[in-house]
BAGUZA-659989 format. One record per atom (N, C-alpha, C): atom name; x, y, z. Coordinates in steps of 0.2 Angstrom, whole numbers, plus 5000, padded with zeros to 4 digits. Example, Ala and Ser with C-alpha at 12.3 -4.5 7.8 and 13.67 -1.06 7.14 Angstrom:
<sites>
+----+------+------+------+
!  a !    u !    v !    w !
+----+------+------+------+
!  N ! 5066 ! 4972 ! 5039 !
! CA ! 5062 ! 4978 ! 5039 !
!  C ! 5066 ! 4984 ! 5039 !
!  N ! 5064 ! 4989 ! 5035 !
! CA ! 5068 ! 4995 ! 5036 !
!  C ! 5064 ! 5000 ! 5039 !
+----+------+------+------+
</sites>
This chain:
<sites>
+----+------+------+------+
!  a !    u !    v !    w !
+----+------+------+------+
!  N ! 5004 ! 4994 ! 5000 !
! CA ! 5000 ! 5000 ! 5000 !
!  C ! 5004 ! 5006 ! 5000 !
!  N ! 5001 ! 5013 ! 4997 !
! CA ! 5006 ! 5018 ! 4995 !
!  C ! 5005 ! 5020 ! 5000 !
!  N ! 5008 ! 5025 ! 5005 !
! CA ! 5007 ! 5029 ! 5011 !
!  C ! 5005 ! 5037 ! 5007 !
!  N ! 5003 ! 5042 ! 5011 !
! CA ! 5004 ! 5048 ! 5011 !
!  C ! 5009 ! 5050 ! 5010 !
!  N ! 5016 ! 5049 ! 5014 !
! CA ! 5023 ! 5050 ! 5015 !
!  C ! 5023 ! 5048 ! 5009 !
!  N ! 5025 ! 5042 ! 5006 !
! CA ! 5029 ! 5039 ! 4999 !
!  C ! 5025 ! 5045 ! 4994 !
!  N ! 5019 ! 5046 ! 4994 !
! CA ! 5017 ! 5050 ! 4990 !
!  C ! 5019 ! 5059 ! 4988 !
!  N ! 5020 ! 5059 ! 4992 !
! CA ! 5022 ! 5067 ! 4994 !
!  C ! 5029 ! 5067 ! 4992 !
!  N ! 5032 ! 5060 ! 4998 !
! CA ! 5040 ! 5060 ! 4993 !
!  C ! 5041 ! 5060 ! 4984 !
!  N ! 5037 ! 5057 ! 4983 !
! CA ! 5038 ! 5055 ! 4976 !
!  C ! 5037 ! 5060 ! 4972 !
!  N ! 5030 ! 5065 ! 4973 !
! CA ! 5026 ! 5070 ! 4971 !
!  C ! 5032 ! 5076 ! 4972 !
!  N ! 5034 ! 5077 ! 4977 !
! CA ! 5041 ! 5081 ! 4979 !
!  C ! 5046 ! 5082 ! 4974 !
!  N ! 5048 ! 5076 ! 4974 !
! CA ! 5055 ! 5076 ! 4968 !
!  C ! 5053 ! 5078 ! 4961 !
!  N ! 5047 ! 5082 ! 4961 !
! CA ! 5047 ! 5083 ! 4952 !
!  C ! 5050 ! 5089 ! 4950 !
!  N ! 5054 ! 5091 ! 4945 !
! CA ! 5060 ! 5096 ! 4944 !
!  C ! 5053 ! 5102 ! 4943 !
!  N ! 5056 ! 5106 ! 4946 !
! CA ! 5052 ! 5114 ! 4942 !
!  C ! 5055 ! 5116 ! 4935 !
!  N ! 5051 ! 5115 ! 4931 !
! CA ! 5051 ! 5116 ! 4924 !
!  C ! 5059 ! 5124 ! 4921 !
!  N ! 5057 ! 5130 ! 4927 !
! CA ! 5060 ! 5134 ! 4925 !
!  C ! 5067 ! 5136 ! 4929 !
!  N ! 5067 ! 5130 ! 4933 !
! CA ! 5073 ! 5130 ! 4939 !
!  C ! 5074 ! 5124 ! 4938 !
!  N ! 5076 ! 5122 ! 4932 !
! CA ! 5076 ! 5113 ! 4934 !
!  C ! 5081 ! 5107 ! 4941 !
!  N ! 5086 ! 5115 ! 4944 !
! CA ! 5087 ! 5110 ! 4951 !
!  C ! 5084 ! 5110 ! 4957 !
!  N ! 5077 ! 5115 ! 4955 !
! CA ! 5074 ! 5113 ! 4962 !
!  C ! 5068 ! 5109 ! 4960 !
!  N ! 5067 ! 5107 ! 4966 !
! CA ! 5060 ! 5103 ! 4964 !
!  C ! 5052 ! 5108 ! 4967 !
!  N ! 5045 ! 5104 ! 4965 !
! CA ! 5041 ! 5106 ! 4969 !
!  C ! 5041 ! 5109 ! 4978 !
!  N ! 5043 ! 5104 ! 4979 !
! CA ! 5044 ! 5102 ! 4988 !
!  C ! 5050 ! 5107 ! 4990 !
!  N ! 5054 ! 5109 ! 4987 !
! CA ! 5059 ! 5115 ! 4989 !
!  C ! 5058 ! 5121 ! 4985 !
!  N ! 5054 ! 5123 ! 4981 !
! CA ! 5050 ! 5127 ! 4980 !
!  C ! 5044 ! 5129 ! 4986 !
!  N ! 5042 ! 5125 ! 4988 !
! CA ! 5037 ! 5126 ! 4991 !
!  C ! 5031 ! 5125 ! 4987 !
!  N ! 5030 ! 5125 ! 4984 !
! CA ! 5024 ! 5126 ! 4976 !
!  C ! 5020 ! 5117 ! 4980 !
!  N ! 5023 ! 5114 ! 4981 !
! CA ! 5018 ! 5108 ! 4985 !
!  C ! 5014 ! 5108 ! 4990 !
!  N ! 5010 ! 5110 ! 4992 !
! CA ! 5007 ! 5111 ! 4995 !
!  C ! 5003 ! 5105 ! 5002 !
!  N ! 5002 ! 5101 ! 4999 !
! CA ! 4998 ! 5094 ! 5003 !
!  C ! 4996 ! 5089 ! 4999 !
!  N ! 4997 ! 5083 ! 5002 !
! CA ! 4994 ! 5079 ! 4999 !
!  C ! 4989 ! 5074 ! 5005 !
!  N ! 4981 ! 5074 ! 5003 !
! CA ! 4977 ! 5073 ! 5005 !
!  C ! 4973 ! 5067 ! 5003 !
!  N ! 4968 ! 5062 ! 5007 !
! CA ! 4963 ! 5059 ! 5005 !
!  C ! 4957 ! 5061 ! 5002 !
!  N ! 4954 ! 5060 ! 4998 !
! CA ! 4945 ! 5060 ! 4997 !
!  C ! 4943 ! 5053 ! 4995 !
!  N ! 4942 ! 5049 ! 5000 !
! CA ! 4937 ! 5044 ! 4998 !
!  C ! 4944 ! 5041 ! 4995 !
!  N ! 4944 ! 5037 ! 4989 !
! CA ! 4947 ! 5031 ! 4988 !
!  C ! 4953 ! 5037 ! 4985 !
!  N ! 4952 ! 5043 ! 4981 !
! CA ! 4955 ! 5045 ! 4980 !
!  C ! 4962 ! 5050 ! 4982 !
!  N ! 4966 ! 5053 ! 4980 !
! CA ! 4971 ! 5058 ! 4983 !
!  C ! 4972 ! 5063 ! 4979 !
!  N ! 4971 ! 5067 ! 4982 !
! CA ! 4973 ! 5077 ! 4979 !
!  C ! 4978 ! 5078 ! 4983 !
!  N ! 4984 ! 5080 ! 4975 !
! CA ! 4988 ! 5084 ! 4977 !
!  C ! 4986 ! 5090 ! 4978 !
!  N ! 4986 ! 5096 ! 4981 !
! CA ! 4990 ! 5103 ! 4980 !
!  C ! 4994 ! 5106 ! 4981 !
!  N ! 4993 ! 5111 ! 4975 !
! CA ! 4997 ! 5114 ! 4974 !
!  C ! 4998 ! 5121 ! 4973 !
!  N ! 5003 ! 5126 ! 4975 !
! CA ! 5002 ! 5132 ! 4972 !
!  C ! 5006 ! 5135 ! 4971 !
!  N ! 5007 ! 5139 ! 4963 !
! CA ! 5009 ! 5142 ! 4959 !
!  C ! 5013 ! 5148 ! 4962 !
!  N ! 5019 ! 5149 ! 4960 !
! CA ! 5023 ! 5155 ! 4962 !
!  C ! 5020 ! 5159 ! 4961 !
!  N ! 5017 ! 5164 ! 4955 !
! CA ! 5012 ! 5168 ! 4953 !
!  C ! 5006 ! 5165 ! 4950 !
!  N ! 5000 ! 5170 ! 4949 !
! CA ! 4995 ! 5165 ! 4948 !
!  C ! 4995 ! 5165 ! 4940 !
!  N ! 4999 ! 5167 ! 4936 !
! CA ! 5001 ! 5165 ! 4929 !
!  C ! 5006 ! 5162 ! 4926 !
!  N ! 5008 ! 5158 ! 4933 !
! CA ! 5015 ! 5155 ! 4929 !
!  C ! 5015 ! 5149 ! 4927 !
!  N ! 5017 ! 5148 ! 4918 !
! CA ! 5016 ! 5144 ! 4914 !
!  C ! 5018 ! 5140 ! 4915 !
!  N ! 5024 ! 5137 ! 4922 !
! CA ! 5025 ! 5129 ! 4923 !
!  C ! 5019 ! 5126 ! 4925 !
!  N ! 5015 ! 5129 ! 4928 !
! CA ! 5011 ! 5125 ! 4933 !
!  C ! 5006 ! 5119 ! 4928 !
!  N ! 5005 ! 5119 ! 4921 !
! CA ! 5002 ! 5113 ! 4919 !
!  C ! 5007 ! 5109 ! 4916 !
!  N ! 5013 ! 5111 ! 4917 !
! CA ! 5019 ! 5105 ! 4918 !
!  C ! 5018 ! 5103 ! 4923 !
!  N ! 5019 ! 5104 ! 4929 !
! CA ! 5019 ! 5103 ! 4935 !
!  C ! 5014 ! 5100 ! 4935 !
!  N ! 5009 ! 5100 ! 4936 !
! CA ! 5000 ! 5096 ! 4935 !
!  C ! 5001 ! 5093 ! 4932 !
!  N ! 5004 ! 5091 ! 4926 !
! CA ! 5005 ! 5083 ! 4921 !
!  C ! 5011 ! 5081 ! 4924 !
!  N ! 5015 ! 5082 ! 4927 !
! CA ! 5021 ! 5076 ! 4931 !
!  C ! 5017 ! 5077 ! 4937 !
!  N ! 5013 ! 5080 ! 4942 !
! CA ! 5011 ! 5076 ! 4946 !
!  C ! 5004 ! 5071 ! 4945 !
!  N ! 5001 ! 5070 ! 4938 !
! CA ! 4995 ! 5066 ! 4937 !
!  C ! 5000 ! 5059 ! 4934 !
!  N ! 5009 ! 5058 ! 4931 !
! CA ! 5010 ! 5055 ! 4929 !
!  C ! 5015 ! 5051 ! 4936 !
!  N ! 5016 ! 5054 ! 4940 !
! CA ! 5019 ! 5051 ! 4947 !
!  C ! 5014 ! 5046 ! 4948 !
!  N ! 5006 ! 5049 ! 4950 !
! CA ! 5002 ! 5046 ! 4953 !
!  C ! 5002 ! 5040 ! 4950 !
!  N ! 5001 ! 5041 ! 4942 !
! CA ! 4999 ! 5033 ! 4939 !
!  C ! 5004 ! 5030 ! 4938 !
!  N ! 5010 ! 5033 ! 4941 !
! CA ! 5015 ! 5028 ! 4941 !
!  C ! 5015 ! 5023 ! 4949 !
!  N ! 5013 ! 5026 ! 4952 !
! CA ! 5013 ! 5025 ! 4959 !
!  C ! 5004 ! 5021 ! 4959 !
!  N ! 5001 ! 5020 ! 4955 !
! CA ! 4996 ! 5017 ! 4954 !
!  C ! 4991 ! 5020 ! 4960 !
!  N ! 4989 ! 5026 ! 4959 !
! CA ! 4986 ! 5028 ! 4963 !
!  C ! 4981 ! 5035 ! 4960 !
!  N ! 4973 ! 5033 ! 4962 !
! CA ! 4969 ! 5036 ! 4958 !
!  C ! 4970 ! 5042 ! 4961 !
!  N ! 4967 ! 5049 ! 4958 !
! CA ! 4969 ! 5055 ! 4963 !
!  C ! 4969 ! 5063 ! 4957 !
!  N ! 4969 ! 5068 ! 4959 !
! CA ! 4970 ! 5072 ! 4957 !
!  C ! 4972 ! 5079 ! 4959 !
!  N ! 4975 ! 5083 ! 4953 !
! CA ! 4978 ! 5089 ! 4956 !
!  C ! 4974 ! 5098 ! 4957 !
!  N ! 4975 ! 5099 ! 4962 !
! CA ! 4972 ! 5103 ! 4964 !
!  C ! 4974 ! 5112 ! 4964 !
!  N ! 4976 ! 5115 ! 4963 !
! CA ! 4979 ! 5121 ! 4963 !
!  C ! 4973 ! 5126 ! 4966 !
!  N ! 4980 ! 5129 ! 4972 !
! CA ! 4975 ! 5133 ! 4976 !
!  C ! 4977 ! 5141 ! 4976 !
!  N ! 4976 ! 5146 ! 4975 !
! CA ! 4980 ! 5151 ! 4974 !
!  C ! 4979 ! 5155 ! 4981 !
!  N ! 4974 ! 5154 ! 4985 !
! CA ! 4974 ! 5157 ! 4992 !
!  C ! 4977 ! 5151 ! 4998 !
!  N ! 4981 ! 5153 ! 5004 !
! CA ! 4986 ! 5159 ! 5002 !
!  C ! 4991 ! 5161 ! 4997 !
!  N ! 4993 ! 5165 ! 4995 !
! CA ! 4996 ! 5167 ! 4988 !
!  C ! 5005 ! 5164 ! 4991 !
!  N ! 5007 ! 5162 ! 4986 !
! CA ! 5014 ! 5157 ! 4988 !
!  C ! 5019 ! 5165 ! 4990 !
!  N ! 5022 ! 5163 ! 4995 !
! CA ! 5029 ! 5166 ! 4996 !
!  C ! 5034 ! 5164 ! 4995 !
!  N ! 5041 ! 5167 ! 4995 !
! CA ! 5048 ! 5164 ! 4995 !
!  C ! 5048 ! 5160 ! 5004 !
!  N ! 5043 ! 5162 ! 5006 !
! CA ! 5047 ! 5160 ! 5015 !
!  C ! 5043 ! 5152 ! 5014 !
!  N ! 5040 ! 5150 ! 5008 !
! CA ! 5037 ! 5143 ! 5009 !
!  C ! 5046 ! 5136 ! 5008 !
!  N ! 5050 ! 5142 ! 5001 !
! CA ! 5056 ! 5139 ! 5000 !
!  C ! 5061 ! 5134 ! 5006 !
!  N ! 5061 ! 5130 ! 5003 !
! CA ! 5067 ! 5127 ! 5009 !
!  C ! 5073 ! 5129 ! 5011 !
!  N ! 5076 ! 5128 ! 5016 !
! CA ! 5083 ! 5132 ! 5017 !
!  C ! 5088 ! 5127 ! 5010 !
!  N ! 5086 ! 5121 ! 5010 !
! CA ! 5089 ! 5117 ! 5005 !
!  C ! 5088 ! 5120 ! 4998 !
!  N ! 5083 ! 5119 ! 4995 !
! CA ! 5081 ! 5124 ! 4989 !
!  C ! 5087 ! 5130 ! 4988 !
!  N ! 5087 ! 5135 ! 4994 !
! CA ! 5088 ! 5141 ! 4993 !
!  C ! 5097 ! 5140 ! 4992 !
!  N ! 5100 ! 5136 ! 4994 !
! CA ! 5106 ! 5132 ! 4994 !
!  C ! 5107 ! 5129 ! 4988 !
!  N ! 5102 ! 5126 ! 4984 !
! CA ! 5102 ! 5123 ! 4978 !
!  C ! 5102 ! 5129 ! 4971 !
!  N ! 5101 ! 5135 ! 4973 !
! CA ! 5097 ! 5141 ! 4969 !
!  C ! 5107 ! 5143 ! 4968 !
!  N ! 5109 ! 5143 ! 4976 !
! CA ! 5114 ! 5148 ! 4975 !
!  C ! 5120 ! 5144 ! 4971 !
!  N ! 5121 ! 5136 ! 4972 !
! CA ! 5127 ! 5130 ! 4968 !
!  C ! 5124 ! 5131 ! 4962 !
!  N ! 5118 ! 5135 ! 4961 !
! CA ! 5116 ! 5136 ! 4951 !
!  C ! 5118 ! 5141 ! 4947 !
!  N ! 5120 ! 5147 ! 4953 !
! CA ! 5120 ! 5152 ! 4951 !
!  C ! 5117 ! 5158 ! 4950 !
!  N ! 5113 ! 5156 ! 4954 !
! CA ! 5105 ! 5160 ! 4956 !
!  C ! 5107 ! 5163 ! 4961 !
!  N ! 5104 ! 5169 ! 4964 !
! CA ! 5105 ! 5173 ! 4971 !
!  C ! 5097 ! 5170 ! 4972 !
!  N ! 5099 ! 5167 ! 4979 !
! CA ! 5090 ! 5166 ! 4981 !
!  C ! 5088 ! 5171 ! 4987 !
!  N ! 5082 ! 5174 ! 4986 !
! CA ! 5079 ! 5177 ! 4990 !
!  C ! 5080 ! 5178 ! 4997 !
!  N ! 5081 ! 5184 ! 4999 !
! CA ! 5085 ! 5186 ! 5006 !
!  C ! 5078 ! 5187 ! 5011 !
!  N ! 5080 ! 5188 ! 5018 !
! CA ! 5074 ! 5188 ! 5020 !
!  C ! 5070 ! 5186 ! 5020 !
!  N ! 5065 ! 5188 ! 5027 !
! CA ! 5058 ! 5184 ! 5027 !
!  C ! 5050 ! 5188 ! 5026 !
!  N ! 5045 ! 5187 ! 5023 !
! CA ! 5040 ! 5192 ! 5023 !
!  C ! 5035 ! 5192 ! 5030 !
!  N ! 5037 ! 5185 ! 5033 !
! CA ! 5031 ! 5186 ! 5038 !
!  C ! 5035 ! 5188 ! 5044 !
!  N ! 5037 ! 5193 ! 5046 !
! CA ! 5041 ! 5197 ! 5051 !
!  C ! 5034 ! 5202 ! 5055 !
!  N ! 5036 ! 5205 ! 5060 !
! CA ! 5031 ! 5208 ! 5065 !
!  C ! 5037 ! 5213 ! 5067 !
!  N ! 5033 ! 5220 ! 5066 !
! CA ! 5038 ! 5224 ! 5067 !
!  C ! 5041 ! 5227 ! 5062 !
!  N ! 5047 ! 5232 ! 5059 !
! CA ! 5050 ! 5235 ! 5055 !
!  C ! 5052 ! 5229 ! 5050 !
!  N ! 5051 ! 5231 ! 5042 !
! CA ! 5051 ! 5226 ! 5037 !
!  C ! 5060 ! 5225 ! 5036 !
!  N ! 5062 ! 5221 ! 5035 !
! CA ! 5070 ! 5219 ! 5033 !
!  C ! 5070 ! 5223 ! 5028 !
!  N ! 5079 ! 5229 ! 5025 !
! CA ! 5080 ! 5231 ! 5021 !
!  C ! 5086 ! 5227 ! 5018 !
!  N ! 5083 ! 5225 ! 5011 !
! CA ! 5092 ! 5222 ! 5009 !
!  C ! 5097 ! 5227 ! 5005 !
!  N ! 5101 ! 5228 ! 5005 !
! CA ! 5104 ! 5236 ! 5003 !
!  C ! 5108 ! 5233 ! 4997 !
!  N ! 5109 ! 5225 ! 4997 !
! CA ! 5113 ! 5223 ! 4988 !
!  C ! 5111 ! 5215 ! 4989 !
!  N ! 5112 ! 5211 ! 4985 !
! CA ! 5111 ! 5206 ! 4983 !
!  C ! 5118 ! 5202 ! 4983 !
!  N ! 5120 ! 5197 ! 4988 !
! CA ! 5127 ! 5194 ! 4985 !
!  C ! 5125 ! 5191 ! 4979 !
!  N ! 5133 ! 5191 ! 4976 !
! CA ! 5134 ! 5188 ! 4971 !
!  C ! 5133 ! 5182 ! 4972 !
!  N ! 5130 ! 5177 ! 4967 !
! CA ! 5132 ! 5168 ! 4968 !
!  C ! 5137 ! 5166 ! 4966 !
!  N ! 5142 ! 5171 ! 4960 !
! CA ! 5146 ! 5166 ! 4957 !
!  C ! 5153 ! 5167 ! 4963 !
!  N ! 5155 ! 5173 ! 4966 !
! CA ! 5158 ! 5176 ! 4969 !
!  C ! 5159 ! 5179 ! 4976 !
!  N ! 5151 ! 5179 ! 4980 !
! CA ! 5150 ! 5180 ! 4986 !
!  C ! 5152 ! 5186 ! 4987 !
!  N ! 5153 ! 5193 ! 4982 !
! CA ! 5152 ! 5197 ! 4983 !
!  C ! 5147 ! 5202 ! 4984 !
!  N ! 5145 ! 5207 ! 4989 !
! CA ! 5142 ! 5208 ! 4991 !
!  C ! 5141 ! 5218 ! 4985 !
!  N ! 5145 ! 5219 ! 4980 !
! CA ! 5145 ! 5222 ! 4977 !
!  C ! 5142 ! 5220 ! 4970 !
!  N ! 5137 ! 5222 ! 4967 !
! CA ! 5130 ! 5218 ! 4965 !
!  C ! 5125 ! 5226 ! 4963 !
!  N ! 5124 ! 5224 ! 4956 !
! CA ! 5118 ! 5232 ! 4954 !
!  C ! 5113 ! 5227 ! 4951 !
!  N ! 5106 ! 5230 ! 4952 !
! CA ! 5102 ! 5227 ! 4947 !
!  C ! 5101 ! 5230 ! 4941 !
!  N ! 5099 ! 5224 ! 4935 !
! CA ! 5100 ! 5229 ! 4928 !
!  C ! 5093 ! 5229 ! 4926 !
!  N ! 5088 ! 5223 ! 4930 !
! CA ! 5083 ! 5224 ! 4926 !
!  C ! 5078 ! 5219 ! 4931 !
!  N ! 5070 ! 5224 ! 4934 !
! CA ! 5066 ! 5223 ! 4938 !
!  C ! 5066 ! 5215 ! 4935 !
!  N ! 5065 ! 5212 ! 4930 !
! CA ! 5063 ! 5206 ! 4928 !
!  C ! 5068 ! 5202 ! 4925 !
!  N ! 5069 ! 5197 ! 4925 !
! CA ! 5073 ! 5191 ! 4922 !
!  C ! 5071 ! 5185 ! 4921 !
!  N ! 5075 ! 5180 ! 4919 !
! CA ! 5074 ! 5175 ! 4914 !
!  C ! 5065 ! 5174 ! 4916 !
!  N ! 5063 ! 5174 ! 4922 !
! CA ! 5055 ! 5173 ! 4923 !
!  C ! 5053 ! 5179 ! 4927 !
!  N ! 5047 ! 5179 ! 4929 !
! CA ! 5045 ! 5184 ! 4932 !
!  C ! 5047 ! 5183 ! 4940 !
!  N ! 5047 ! 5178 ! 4940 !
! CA ! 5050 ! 5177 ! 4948 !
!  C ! 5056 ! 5179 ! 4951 !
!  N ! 5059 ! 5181 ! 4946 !
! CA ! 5066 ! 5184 ! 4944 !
!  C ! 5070 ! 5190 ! 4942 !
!  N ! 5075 ! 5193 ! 4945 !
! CA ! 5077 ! 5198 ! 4941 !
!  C ! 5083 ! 5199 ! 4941 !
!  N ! 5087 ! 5202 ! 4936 !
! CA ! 5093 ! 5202 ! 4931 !
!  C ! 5097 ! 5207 ! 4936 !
!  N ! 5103 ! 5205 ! 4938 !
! CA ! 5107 ! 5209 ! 4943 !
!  C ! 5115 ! 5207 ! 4940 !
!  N ! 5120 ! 5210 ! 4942 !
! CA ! 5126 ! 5210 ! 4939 !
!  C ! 5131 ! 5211 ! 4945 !
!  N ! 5137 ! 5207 ! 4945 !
! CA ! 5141 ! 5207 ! 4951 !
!  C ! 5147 ! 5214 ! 4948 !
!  N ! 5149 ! 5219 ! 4952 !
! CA ! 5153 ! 5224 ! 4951 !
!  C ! 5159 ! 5219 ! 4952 !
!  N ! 5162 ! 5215 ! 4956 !
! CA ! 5167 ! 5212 ! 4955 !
!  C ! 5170 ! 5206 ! 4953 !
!  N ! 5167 ! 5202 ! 4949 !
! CA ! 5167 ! 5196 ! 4946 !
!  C ! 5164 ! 5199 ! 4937 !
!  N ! 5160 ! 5206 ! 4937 !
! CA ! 5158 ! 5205 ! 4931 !
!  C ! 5151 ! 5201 ! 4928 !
!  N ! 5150 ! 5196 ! 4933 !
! CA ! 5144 ! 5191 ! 4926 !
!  C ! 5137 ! 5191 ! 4931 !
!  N ! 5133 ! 5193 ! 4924 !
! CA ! 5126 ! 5194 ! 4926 !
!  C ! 5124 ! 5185 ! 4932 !
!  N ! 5118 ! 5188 ! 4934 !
! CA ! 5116 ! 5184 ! 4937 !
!  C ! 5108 ! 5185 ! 4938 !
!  N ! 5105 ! 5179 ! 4939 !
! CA ! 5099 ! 5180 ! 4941 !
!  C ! 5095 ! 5181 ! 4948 !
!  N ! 5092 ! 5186 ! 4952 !
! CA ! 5090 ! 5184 ! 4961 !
!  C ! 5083 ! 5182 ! 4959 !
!  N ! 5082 ! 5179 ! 4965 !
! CA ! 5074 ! 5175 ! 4966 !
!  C ! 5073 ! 5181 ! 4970 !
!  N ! 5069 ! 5184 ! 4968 !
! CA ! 5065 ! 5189 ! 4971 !
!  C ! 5064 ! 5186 ! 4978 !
!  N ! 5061 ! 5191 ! 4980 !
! CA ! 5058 ! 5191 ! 4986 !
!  C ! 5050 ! 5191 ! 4989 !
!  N ! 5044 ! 5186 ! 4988 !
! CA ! 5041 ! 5188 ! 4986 !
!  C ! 5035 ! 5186 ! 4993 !
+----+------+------+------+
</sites>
């Protein structure tokens, strides 16, 4: 018999289409996997509520299931709206051995908001870093340059 556990594990490990090193489950974009009756829902929920992985994403999680022999379907939830504070601290360690700056700080804070004043470098670990464009390879994304190494780089927003 498949458990809940093996399921989510399973359902977890599927690449995110536009970060192919991370997956659902270190994105956060996994949201639960539940019973209904003989059946299982997965949920899910989308970085933004227009981001074009998400029916990849719903087709690798409806082809997991039927590999794992298990009737069920996917759910996508947009309320709560996904944050970066759902990311794993592994994820976020996975974003930076890519090359990626992964998003600083947390949003659910009480009290004065966190200011980040630059962005470290990933390839460099410098902390001298301009941004050159509110947007980047996705929208979850944006184009930043390191002053001391030179080479562009992507941050994961902060969202």
């Amino acid at each position: 018999m498949v458990t809940d556990t093996d399921i989510r594990d399973a359902v977890g490990e599927i690449a995110d289409p536009e970060v192919p090193v991370l997956t659902i489950a270190d994105l956060g974009v996994l949201r639960g996997v539940r019973h209904e009756g003989d059946d299982v829902v997965v949920t899910i929920t989308p970085t933004y509520s227009g981001c074009p992985a998400m029916d990849v994403i719903r087709h690798e999680v409806e082809l997991t299931l039927n590999h794992l022999g298990v009737d069920g379907r996917v759910e996508t939830v947009l309320s709560p709206a996904w944050t970066t504070d759902w990311m794993s601290d592994e994820g976020k360690a996975k974003l930076v051995e890519y090359g990626i700056a992964p998003p600083t700080g947390t949003r659910a804070v009480d009290g004065p908001i966190p200011l980040t004043l630059s962005v470290r470098c990933p390839l460099c670990g410098s902390p001298d870093t301009a941004e050159l464009s509110r947007f980047g390879s996705t929208s979850c994304k944006s184009l930043w340059r390191c002053n001391s190494c030179r080479e562009p780089f992507d941050h994961f927003k902060n969202l």
